[in-house]
VONULO-350988 format. One record per residue (C-alpha): residue number from 1; x, y, z. Coordinates in steps of 0.02 Angstrom, whole numbers. Layout:
// residues N
{atom NUM, {X, Y, Z}},
...
This chain:
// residues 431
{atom 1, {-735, -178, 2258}},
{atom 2, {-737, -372, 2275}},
{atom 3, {-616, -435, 2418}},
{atom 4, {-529, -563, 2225}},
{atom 5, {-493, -386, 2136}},
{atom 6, {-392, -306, 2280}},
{atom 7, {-292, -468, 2313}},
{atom 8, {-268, -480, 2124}},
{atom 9, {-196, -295, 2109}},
{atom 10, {-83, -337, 2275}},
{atom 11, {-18, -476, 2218}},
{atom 12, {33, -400, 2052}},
{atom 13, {101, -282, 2127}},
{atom 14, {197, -396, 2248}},
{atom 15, {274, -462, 2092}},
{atom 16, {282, -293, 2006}},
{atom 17, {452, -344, 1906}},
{atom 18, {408, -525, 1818}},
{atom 19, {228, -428, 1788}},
{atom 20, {298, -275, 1703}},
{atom 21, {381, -386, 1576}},
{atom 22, {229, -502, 1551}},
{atom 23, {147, -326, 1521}},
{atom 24, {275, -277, 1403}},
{atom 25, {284, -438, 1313}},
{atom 26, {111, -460, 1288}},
{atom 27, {115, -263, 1223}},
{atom 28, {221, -297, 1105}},
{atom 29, {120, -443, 1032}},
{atom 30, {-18, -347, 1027}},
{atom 31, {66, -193, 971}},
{atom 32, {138, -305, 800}},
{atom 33, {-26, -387, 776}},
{atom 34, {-146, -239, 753}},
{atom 35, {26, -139, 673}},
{atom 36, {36, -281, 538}},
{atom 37, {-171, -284, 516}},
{atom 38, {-169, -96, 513}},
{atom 39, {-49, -71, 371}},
{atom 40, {-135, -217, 276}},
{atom 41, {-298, -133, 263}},
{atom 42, {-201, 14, 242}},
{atom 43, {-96, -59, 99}},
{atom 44, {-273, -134, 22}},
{atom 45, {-347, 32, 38}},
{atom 46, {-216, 151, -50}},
{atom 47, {-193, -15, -181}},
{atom 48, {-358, -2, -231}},
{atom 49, {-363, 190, -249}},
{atom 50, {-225, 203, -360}},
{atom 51, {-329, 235, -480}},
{atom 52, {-504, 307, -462}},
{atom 53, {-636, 406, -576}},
{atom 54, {-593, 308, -709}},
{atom 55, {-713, 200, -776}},
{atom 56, {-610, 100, -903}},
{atom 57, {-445, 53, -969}},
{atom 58, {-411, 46, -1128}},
{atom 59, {-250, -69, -1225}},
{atom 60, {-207, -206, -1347}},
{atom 61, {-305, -386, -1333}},
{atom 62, {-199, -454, -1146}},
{atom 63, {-245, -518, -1005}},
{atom 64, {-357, -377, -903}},
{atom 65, {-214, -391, -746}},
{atom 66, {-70, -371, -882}},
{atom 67, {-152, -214, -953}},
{atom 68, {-180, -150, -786}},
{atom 69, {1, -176, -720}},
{atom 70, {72, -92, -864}},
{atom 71, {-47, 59, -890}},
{atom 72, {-63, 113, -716}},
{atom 73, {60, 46, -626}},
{atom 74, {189, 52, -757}},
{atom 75, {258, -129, -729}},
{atom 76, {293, -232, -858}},
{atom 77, {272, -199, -1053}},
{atom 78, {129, -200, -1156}},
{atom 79, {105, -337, -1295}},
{atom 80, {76, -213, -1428}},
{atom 81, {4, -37, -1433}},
{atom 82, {-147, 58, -1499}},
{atom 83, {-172, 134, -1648}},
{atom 84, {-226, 328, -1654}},
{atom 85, {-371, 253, -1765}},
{atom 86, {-425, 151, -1621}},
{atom 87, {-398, 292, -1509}},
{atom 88, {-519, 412, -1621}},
{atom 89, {-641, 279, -1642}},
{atom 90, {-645, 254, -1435}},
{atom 91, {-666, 438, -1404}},
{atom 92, {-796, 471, -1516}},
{atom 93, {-900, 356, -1442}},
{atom 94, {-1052, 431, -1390}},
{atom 95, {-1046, 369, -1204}},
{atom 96, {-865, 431, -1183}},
{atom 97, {-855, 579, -1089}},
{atom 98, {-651, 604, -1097}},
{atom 99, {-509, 485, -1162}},
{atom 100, {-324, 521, -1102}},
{atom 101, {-194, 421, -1209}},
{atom 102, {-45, 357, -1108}},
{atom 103, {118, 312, -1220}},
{atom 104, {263, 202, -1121}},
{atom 105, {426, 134, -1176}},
{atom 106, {540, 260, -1115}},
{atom 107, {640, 279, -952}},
{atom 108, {750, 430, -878}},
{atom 109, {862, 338, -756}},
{atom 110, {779, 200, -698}},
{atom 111, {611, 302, -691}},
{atom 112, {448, 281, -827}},
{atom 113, {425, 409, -963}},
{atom 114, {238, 421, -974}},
{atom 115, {190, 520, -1133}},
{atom 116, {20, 601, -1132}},
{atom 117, {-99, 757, -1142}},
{atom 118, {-126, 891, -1045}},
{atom 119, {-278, 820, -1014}},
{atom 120, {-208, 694, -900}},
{atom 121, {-184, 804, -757}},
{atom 122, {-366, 867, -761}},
{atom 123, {-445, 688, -762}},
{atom 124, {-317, 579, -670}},
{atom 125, {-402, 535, -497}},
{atom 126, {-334, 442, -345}},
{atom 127, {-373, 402, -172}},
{atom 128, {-559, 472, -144}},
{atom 129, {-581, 555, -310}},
{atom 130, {-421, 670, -257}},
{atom 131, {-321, 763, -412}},
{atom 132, {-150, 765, -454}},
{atom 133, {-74, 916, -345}},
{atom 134, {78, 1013, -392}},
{atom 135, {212, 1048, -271}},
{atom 136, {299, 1156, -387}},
{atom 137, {291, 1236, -553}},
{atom 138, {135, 1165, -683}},
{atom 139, {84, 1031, -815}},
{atom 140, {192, 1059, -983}},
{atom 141, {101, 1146, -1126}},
{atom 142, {81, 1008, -1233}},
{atom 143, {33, 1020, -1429}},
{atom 144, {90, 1185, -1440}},
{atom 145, {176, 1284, -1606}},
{atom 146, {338, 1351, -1509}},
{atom 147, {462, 1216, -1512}},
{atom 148, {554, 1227, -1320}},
{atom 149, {373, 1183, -1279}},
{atom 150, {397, 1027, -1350}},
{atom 151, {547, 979, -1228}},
{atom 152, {454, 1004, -1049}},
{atom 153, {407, 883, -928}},
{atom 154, {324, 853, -745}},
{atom 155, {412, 735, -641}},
{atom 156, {347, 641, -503}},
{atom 157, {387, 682, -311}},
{atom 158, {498, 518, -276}},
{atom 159, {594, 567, -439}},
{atom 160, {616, 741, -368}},
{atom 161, {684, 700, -225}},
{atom 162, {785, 548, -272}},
{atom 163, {872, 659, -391}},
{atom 164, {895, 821, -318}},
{atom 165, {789, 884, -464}},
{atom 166, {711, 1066, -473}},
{atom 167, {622, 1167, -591}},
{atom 168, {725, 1236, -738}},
{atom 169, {826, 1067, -718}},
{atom 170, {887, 988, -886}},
{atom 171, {856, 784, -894}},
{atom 172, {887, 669, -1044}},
{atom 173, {785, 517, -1076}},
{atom 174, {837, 344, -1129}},
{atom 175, {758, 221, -1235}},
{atom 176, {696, 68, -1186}},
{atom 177, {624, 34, -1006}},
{atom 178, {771, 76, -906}},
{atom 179, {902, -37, -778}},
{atom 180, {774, 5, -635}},
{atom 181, {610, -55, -736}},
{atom 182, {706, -219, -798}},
{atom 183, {698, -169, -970}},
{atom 184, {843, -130, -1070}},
{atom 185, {932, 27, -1111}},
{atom 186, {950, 54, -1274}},
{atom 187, {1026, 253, -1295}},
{atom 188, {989, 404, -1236}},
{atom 189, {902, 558, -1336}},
{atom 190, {1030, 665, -1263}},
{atom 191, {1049, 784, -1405}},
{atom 192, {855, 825, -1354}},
{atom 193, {858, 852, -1185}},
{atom 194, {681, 918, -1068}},
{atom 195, {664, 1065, -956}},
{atom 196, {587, 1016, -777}},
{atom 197, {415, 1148, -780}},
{atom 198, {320, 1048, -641}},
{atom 199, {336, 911, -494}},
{atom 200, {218, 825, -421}},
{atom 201, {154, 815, -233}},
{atom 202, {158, 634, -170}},
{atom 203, {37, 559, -193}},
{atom 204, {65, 389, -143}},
{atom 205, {35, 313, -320}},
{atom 206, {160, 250, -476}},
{atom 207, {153, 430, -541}},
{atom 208, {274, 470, -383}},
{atom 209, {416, 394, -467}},
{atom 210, {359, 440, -651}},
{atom 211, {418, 567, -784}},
{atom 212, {257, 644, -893}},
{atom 213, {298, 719, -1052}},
{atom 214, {192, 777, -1200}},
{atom 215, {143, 649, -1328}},
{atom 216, {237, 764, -1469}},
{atom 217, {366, 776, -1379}},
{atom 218, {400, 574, -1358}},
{atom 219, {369, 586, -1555}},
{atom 220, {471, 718, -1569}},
{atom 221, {642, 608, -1503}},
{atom 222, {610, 487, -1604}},
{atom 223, {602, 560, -1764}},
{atom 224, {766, 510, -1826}},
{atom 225, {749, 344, -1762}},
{atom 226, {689, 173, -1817}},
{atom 227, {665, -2, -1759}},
{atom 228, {725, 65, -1580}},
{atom 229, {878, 135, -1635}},
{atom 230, {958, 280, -1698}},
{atom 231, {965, 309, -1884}},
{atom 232, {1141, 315, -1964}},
{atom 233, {1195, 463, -2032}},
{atom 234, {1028, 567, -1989}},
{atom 235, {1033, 689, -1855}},
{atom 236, {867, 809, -1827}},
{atom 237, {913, 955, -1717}},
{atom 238, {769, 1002, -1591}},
{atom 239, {731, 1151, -1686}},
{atom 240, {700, 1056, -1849}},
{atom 241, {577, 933, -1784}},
{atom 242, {409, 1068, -1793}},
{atom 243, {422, 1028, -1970}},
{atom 244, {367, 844, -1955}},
{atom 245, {204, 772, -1930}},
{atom 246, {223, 743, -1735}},
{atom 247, {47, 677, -1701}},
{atom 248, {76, 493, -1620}},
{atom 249, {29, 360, -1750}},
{atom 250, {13, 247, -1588}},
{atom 251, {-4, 222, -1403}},
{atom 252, {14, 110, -1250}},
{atom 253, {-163, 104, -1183}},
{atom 254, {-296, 240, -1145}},
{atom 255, {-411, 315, -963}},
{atom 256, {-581, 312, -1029}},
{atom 257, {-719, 407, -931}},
{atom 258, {-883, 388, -963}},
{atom 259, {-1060, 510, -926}},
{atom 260, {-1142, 392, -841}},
{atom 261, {-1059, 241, -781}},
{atom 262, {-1207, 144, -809}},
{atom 263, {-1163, 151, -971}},
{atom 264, {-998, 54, -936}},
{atom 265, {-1026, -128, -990}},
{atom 266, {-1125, -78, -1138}},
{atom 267, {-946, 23, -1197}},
{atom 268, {-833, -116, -1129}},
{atom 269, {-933, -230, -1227}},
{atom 270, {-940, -125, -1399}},
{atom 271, {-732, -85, -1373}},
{atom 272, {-705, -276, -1351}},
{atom 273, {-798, -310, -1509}},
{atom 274, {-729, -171, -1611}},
{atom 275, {-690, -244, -1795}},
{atom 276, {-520, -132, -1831}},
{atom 277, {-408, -215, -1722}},
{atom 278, {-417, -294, -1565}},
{atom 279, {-425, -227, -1408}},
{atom 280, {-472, -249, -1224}},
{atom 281, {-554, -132, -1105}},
{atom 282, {-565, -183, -932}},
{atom 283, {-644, -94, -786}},
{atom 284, {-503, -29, -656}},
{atom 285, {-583, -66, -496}},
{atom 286, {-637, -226, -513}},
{atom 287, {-453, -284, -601}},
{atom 288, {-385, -211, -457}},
{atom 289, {-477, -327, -338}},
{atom 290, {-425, -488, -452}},
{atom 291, {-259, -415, -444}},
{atom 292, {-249, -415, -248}},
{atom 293, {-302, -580, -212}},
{atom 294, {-159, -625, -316}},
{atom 295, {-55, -527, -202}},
{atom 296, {-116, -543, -31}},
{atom 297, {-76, -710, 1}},
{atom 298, {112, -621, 77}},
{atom 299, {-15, -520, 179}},
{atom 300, {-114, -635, 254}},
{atom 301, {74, -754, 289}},
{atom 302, {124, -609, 389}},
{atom 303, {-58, -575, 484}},
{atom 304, {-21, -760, 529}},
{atom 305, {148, -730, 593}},
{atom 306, {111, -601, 717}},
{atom 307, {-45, -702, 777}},
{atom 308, {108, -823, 817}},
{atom 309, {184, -702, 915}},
{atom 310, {26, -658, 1016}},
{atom 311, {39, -838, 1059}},
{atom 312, {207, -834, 1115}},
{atom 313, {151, -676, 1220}},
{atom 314, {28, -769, 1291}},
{atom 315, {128, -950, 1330}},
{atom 316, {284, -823, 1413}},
{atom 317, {123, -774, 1525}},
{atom 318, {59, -931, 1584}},
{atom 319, {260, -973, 1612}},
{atom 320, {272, -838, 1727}},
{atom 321, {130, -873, 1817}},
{atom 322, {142, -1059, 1841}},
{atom 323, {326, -1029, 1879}},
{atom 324, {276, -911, 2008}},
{atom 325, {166, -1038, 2104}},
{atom 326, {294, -1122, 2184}},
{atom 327, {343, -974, 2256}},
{atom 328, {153, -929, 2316}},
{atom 329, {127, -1096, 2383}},
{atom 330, {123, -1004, 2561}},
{atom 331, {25, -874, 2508}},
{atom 332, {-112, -988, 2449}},
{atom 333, {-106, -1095, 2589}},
{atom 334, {-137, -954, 2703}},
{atom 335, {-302, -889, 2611}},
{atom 336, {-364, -1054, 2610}},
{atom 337, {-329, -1050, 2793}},
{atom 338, {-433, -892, 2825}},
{atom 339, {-577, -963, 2746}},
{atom 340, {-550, -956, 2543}},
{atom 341, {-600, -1092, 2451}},
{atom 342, {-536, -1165, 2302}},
{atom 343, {-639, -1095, 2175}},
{atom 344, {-580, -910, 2232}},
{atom 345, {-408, -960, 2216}},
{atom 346, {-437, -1013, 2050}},
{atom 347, {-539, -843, 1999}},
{atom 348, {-392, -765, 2092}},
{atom 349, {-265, -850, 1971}},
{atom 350, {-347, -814, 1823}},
{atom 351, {-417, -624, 1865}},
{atom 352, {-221, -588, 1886}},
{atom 353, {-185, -671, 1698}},
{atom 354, {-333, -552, 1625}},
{atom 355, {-270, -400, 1717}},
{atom 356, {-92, -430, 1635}},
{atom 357, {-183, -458, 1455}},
{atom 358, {-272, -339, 1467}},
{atom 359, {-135, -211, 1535}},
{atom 360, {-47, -269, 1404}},
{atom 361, {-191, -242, 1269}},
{atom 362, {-176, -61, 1325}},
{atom 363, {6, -43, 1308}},
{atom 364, {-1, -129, 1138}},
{atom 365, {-123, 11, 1071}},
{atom 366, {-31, 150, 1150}},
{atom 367, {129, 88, 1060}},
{atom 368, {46, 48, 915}},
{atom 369, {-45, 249, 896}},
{atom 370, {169, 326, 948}},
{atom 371, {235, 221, 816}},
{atom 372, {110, 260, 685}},
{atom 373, {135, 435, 723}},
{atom 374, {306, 430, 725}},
{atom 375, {343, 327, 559}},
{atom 376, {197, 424, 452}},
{atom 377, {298, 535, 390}},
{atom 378, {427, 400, 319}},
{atom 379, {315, 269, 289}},
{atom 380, {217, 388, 155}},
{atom 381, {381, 454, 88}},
{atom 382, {461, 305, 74}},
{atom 383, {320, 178, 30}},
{atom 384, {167, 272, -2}},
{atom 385, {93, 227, 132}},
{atom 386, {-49, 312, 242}},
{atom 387, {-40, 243, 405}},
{atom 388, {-242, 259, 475}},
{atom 389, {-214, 370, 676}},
{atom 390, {-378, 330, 692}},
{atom 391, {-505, 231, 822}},
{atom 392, {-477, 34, 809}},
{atom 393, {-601, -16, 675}},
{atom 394, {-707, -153, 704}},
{atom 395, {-593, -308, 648}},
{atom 396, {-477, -225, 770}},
{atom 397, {-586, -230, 908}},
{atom 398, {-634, -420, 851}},
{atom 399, {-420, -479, 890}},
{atom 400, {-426, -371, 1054}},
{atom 401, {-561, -475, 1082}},
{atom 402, {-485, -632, 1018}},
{atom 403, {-328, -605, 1130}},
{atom 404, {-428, -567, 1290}},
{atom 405, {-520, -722, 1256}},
{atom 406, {-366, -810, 1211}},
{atom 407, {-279, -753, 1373}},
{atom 408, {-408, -817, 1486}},
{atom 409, {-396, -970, 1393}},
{atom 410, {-215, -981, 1437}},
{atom 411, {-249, -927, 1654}},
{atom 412, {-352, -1078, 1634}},
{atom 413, {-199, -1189, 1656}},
{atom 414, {-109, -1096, 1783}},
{atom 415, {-263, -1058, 1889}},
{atom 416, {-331, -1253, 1891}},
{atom 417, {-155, -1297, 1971}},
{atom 418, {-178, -1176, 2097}},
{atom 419, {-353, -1252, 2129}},
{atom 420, {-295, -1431, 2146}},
{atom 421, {-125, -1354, 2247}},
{atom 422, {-230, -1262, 2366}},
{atom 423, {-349, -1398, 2401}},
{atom 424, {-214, -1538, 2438}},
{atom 425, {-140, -1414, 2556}},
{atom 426, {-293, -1386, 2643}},
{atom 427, {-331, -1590, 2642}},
{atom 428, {-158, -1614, 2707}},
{atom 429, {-131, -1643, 2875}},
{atom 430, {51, -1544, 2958}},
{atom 431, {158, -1606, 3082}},
């Protein structure tokens, strides 16, 4: 082991208290940086698998990130809806494969009422192609000719558990997007209230805090109403509504998926130009990109912030070090006067700055795997997040790199005093 090593370990541990702290301040750094670039990619990667599977969305002629934001991640309000026409013509396309109407508008306290088919829990995909799972109960039974079948819904996980809701549980919607959603609540349909049949698993998607009835059944509260309220004087009991037409005359947008998605420009193109009203079909994944560069400027403002704080890490190090060399002034006088020269008490003063970064690097990533393991749990409850446990990936391994390189950077200053130091104290003469 070369003679500069062992001194370098001595003297650190000579000055094992103002070390440890370096250490732990340079850990820390480290520990926020790769933290904060971990849950970005994390965030990109569960942001972009929202939705998945799906090869097109389908709505009223908007903008393709409007459409998107309203449809599938239920923000926002649509410019104007569908009609079933449009809807027919879509799915009888000879490319489509499946079509799953969505119908929004609705809230139950705070939370989106998403009307649709049963269909929508067979086709729905997130993540890496994964289905919707049910932690309890099933979907409701949709068009169906018993009329308490009508009233059921599936409510997501965050709903579930915000609410204390469980199956057999009685909710009433309200019309209009709710307080929570921004939108305004009109009234509620409490004289029709829905039977909890099913809730969701998380799954780290809108649908978490989302209430899924039957497209009759949004029809079916609304058949006594018009122009978004209430008609005077006309009350239609639950059990009265079978005898109306409740097939949805229109919807919010449409999931499209094709047989083979190289099909899917040739059908984007054909809904785009379709002659009975207009309408815009955009292609999920590639919205969802436009729709993160939006977005991740925030992201990249905090990556930048806790590259700050590496730097501060690093600047408390060289301060401790230089600091320090008053105090070593001795020390350094006395290997130069057993026969060291300058240039190993400069590698001296900068192998002891590396060995702090890089016990620090190590720290850092052992922090950084306990507090990912600790906060999992909350941070997919609470913000759908799935923190990754995994092996540093290889931009990680680029910033460990970046802050070793950056921290022998910063010995550079402490370890040329200590050359210059050592060789006017070997030049000066002692009396």
């Amino acid at each position: 082991m070369s003679p500069v090593f062992m001194l370098s370990l001595r003297s650190i541990a000579n000055r094992r208290l103002s070390a440890a702290l370096t250490v732990v301040a340079v850990a820390l750094a480290v520990a926020l940086l790769l933290g904060v670039e971990r849950l970005r990619n994390d965030a990109r990667a569960g942001f972009a698998q929202t939705i998945s599977a799906t090869d097109l969305v389908v709505g009223a002629r908007s903008g393709p990130v409007q459409l998107l934001l309203y449809s599938v991640f239920h923000i926002g309000d649509a410019t104007a809806n569908l009609s079933w026409a449009s809807i027919e013509h879509v799915a009888a396309l000879p490319q489509v494969k499946w079509l799953v109407p969505l119908a929004l508008g609705d809230s139950h306290r705070g939370h989106r009422v998403v009307g649709t088919t049963t269909d929508f829990f067979a086709q729905y995909r997130h993540g890496e192609g994964r289905s919707l799972v049910f932690a309890a109960g099933g979907p409701f039974a949709g068009a169906t000719a018993r009329v308490e079948d009508l009233f059921q819904t599936v409510i997501g996980a965050e709903v579930a558990a915000r609410h204390g809701y469980r199956l057999g549980e009685r909710i009433v919607l309200s019309h209009g997007g709710g307080a929570g959603e921004g939108g305004a609540r009109f009234a509620e349909h409490a004289d029709k209230p829905f039977t909890v049949v099913g809730i969701l698993a998380p799954s780290a998607t809108p649908l978490d805090r989302a209430v899924l009835v039957s497209l009759e059944g949004l029809e079916a509260i609304h058949v006594d109403w018009h122009g978004g309220a209430p008609i005077p004087g006309l009350k239609i009991t639950p059990e009265q509504v079978r005898k109306f037409d409740l097939r949805p005359k229109s919807v919010t947008a449409a999931l499209v998926g094709l047989h083979s998605r190289s099909a899917v420009f040739r059908v984007q193109r054909q809904i785009n130009a379709y002659a009975g009203e207009p309408l815009t079909a955009i292609l999920p994944g590639a919205t969802l990109q436009q729709l993160w560069d939006l977005v991740g400027i925030a992201e990249r403002a905090l990556l930048a912030v806790s590259a700050l704080v590496v730097v501060v890490g690093l600047t408390g190090m060289v301060a401790v070090v230089l600091a320090s060399l008053g105090e070593r002034r001795r020390e350094l006088a006395i290997l130069r006067a057993l026969g060291a020269s300058p240039r190993e008490v400069f590698a001296l003063l900068a192998l002891e700055s590396l060995l702090l970064a890089t016990a620090g690097i190590a720290l850092g990533l052992g922090l950084l795997y306990g507090a990912g393991a600790a906060l999992a749990p909350w941070l997919a409850a609470q913000h759908g997040l799935q923190p990754s446990l995994g092996w540093p990936a290889a931009g990680e391994w680029r910033l460990l790199g970046a802050v070793l390189a950056a921290s022998l950077v910063a010995s550079l200053l402490p370890a040329l005093r200590a050359y210059r130091q050592s060789l006017a104290d070997g030049m000066t003469v002692r009396t």
